[in-house]
C-alpha positions in Angstrom: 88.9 102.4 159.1 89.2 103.8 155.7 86.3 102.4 153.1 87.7 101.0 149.6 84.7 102.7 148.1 86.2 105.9 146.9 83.1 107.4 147.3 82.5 106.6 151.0 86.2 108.3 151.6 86.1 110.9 154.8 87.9 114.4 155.4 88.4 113.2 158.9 89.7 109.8 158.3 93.0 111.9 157.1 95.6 109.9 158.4 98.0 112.6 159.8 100.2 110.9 162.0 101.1 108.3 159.2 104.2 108.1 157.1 103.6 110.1 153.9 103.4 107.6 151.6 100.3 105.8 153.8 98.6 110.0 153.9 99.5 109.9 149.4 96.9 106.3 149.2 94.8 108.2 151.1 94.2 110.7 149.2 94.4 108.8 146.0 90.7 108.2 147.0 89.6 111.9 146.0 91.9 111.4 142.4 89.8 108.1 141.9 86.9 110.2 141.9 87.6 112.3 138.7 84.6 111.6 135.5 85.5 109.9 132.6 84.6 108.3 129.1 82.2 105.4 130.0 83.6 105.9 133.3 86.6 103.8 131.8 88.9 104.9 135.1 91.9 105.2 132.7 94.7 106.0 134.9 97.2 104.5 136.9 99.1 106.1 139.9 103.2 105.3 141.2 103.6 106.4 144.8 107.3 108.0 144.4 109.0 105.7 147.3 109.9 108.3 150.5 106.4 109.2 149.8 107.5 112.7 148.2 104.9 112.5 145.4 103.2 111.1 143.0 103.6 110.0 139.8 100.3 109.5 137.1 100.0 107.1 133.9 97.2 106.6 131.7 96.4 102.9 131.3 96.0 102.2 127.6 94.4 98.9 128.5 91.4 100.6 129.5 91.6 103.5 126.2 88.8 103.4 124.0 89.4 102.0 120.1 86.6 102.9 118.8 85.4 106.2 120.6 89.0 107.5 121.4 91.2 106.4 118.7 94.2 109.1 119.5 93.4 108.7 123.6 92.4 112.9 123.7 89.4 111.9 125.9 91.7 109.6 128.0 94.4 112.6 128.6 91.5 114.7 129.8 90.1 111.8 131.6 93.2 111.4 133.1 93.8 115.8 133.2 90.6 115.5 135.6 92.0 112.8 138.1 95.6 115.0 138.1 93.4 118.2 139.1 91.6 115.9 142.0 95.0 115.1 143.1 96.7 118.3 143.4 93.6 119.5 145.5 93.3 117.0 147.8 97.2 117.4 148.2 97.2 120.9 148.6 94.4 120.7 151.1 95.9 118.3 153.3 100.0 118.8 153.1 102.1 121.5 151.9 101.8 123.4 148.1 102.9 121.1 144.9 104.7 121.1 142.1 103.1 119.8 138.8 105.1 118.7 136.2 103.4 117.6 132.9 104.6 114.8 130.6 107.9 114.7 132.4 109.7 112.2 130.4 109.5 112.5 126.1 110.7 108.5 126.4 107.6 107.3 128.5 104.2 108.5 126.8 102.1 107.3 129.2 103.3 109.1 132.7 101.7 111.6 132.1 102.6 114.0 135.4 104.3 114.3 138.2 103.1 116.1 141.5 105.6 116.3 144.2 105.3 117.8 148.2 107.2 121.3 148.4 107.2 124.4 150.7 104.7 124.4 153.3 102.2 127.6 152.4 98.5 128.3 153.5 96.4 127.0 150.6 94.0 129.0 148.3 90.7 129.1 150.2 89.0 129.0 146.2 90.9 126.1 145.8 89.4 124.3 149.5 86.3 125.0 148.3 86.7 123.1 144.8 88.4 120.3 147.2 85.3 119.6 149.2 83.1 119.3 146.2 84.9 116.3 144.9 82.8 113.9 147.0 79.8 115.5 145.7 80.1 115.7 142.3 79.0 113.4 139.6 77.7 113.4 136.0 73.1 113.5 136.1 72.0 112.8 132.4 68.6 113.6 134.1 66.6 116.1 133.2 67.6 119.8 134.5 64.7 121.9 136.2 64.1 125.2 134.4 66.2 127.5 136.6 68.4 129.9 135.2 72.4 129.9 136.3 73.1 133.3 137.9 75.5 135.3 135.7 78.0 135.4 138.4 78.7 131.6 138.5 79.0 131.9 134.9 81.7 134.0 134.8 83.2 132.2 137.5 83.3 129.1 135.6 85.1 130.8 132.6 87.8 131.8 135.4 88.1 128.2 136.6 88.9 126.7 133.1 91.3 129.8 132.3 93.3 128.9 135.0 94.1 125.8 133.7 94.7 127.5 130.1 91.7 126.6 129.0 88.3 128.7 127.4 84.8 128.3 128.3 82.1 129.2 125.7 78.7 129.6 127.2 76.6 128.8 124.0 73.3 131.7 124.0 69.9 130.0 123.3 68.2 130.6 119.9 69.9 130.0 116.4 73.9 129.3 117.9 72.4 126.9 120.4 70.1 125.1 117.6 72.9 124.8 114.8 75.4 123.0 117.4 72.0 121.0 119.1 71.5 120.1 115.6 75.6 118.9 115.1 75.2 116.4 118.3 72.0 114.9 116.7 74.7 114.5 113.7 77.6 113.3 115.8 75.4 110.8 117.7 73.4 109.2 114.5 77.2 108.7 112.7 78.6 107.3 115.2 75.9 104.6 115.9 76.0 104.1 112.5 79.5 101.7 113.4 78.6 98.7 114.8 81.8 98.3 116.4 81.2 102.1 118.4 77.9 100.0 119.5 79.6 97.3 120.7 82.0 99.1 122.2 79.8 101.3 124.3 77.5 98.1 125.2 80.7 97.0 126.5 81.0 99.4 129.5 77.1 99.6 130.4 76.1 96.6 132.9 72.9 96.1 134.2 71.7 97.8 138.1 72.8 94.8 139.8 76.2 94.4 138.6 79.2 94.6 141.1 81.5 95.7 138.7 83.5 98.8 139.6 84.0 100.7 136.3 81.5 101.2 133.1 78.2 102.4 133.6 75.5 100.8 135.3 71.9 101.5 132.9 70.4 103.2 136.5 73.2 106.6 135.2 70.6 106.5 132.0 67.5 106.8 134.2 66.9 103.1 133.6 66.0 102.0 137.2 64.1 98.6 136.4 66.3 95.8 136.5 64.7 94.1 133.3 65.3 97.6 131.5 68.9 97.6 132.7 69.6 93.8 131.8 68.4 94.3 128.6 70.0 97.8 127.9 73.3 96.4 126.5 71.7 93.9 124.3 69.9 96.9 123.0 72.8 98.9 122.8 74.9 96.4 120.5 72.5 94.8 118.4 70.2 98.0 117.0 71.1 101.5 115.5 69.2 104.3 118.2 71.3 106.9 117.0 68.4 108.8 115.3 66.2 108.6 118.7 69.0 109.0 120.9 70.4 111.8 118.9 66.7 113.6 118.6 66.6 113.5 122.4 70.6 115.0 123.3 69.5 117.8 120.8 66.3 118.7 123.0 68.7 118.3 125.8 71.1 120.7 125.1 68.3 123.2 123.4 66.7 123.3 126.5 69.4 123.0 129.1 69.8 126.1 131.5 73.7 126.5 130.0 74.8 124.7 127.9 79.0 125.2 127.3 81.8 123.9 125.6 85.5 123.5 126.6 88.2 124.8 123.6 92.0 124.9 123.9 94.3 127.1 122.2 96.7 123.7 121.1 95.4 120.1 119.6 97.7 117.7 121.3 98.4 115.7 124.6 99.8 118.3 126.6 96.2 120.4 125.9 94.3 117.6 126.5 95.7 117.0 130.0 95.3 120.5 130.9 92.0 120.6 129.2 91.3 117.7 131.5 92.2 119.6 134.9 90.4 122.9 133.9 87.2 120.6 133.2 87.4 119.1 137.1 87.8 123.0 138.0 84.8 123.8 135.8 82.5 120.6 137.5 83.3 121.1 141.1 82.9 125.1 141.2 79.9 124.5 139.6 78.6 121.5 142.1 79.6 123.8 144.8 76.2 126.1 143.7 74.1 122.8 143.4 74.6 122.8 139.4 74.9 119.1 138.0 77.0 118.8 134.2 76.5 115.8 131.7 78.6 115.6 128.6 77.1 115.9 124.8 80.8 115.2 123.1 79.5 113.8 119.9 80.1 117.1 118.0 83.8 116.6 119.1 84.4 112.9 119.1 83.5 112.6 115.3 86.1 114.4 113.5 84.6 115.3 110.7 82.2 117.9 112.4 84.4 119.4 115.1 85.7 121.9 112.8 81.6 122.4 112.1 81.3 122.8 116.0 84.1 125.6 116.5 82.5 127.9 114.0 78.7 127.3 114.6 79.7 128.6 118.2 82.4 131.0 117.3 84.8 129.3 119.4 88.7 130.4 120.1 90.8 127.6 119.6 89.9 123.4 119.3 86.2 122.4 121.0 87.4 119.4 123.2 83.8 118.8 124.8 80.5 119.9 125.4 78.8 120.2 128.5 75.4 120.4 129.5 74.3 122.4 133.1 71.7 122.8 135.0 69.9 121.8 138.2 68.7 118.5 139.6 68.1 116.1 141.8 70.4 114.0 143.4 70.8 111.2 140.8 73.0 107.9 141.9 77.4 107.9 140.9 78.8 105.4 138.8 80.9 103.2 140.9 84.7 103.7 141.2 87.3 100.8 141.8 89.2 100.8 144.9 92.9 102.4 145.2 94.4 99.5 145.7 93.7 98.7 141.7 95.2 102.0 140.7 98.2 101.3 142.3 101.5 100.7 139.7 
């Protein structure tokens, strides 16, 4: 029997004698699994009726005001989940056929991936399948062990696939001036009590059966008086100076520390910016290297355009991620499939 825990989904539960709209929920499981903002979940899934594909919406219900005013973290939210998908598709049926934003009329379908000709899949791509289980965002620390060069170019390769470009920011003065814009991006923003609210919003304490947000154990706070208390905290004080002192020493100290750019600013390279940052997270969990994201830099307008030339970046910055190896830390829970469902 097939778990509605996302996370507890099973290669070999692969129900291959089923019709093909029964194997599509399937595999909906591994799509679930995708990171986003606050671990909001924002999308939506149609399974097309003869079970020839699927169709994929961002749900604007779950978008967020304050953080995400023009929905560019949802699309790659969302860009994530449609890479899951096409894997987990490709690994288990024939190739697909992506098609992005394929109606101008309705904004929020966002893709369609449909069955086609029945091909041997890309053994690259197998690997990045099997990963999806695995990965997860650690803010933990990272041990002080360099990422091989060769993984480092790899990465760059994943994202370019996707049309994407992967900076690798070098230690010393480039890696301090864009440490030093997070601190930035991190105090304005708390500055808002409404961002605080917002964000206090989506944490819940350990004990919490919710299935979307962030429970206060994915901060590292594993007492359940700490994590009961960590949304009151959240919304009623500004720790944007601390908290922004802290994701600077972060990211000055991380192993790599890299950010995603795009050549275009709008929807269609945010969803693709979105499937090249899956590619990027589960090559890189598939050499035991954990991410976390340090977006502030690009979530406050005002200093994005600071960000792209402190790190002499090609194109729009549209995130920021921090790598490096740990150990395993706890994932955020996921709702089931049966919620995604449209």
């Amino acid at each position: 029997m097939v778990s509605s825990d996302p996370w507890s989904i099973r290669e070999q539960d692969f129900p291959a004698d089923a019709t093909r709209w029964e194997q599509l929920r399937f595999i909906l499981h591994y799509a679930a699994l995708a990171p986003s903002s606050h671990n909001t979940q924002p999308w939506k899934f149609r399974i097309l009726h003869a079970g020839e594909g699927v169709e994929l919406y961002c749900d604007s219900t779950r978008g967020l005001r304050v953080a995400d005013p023009d929905r560019r973290e949802m699309l790659l939210s969302c860009g994530a989940a449609l890479l899951n998908l096409r894997l987990a598709m490709e690994y288990f049926g024939p190739r697909v056929y992506t098609t992005l934003m394929p109606d101008e009329d309705e904004p929020d379908l966002l893709a369609r991936v449909d069955w086609g000709y029945r091909a041997l899949g890309d053994a690259a791509d197998r690997l990045l399948f099997r990963n999806i289980v695995w990965r997860h965002t650690d803010r933990s620390p990272f041990q002080d062990w360099n990422i091989p060069q060769h993984l480092i170019t790899e990465l760059q390769q994943e994202a370019a696939k996707e049309g994407s470009i992967l900076t690798f920011v070098a230690a010393g003065e480039m890696r301090n001036r864009v440490a030093a814009l997070i601190a930035s991006g991190c105090e304005r923003q708390t500055e808002d009590p409404e961002f605080r609210r917002e964000l206090a919003d989506w944490v819940h304490p350990n004990w919490s059966e919710v299935e979307d947000g962030m429970p206060a154990y994915a901060f590292g706070m594993k007492s359940y008086v700490a994590s009961a208390v960590a949304p009151i905290v959240l919304r009623s004080f500004n720790w944007g100076k601390w908290a922004g002192r802290e994701m600077a020493e972060m990211a000055a100290a991380a192993p790599a520390l890299a950010i995603l750019s795009t050549a275009e600013d709008r929807p269609a390279a945010w969803l693709a910016a979105g499937q090249a940052l899956e590619r990027v997270l589960l090559r890189a969990c598939a050499e035991g290297v954990r991410a976390s994201f340090l977006n502030q830099p690009v979530q406050v307008q005002e200093l994005r355009g600071e960000l792209a030339a402190a790190a002499n970046l090609q194109g729009t910055p549209q995130l920021v991620l921090r790598l490096g190896y740990a150990f395993h830390a706890k994932a955020t829970p996921r709702r089931p499939v049966a919620a995604l469902l449209c």
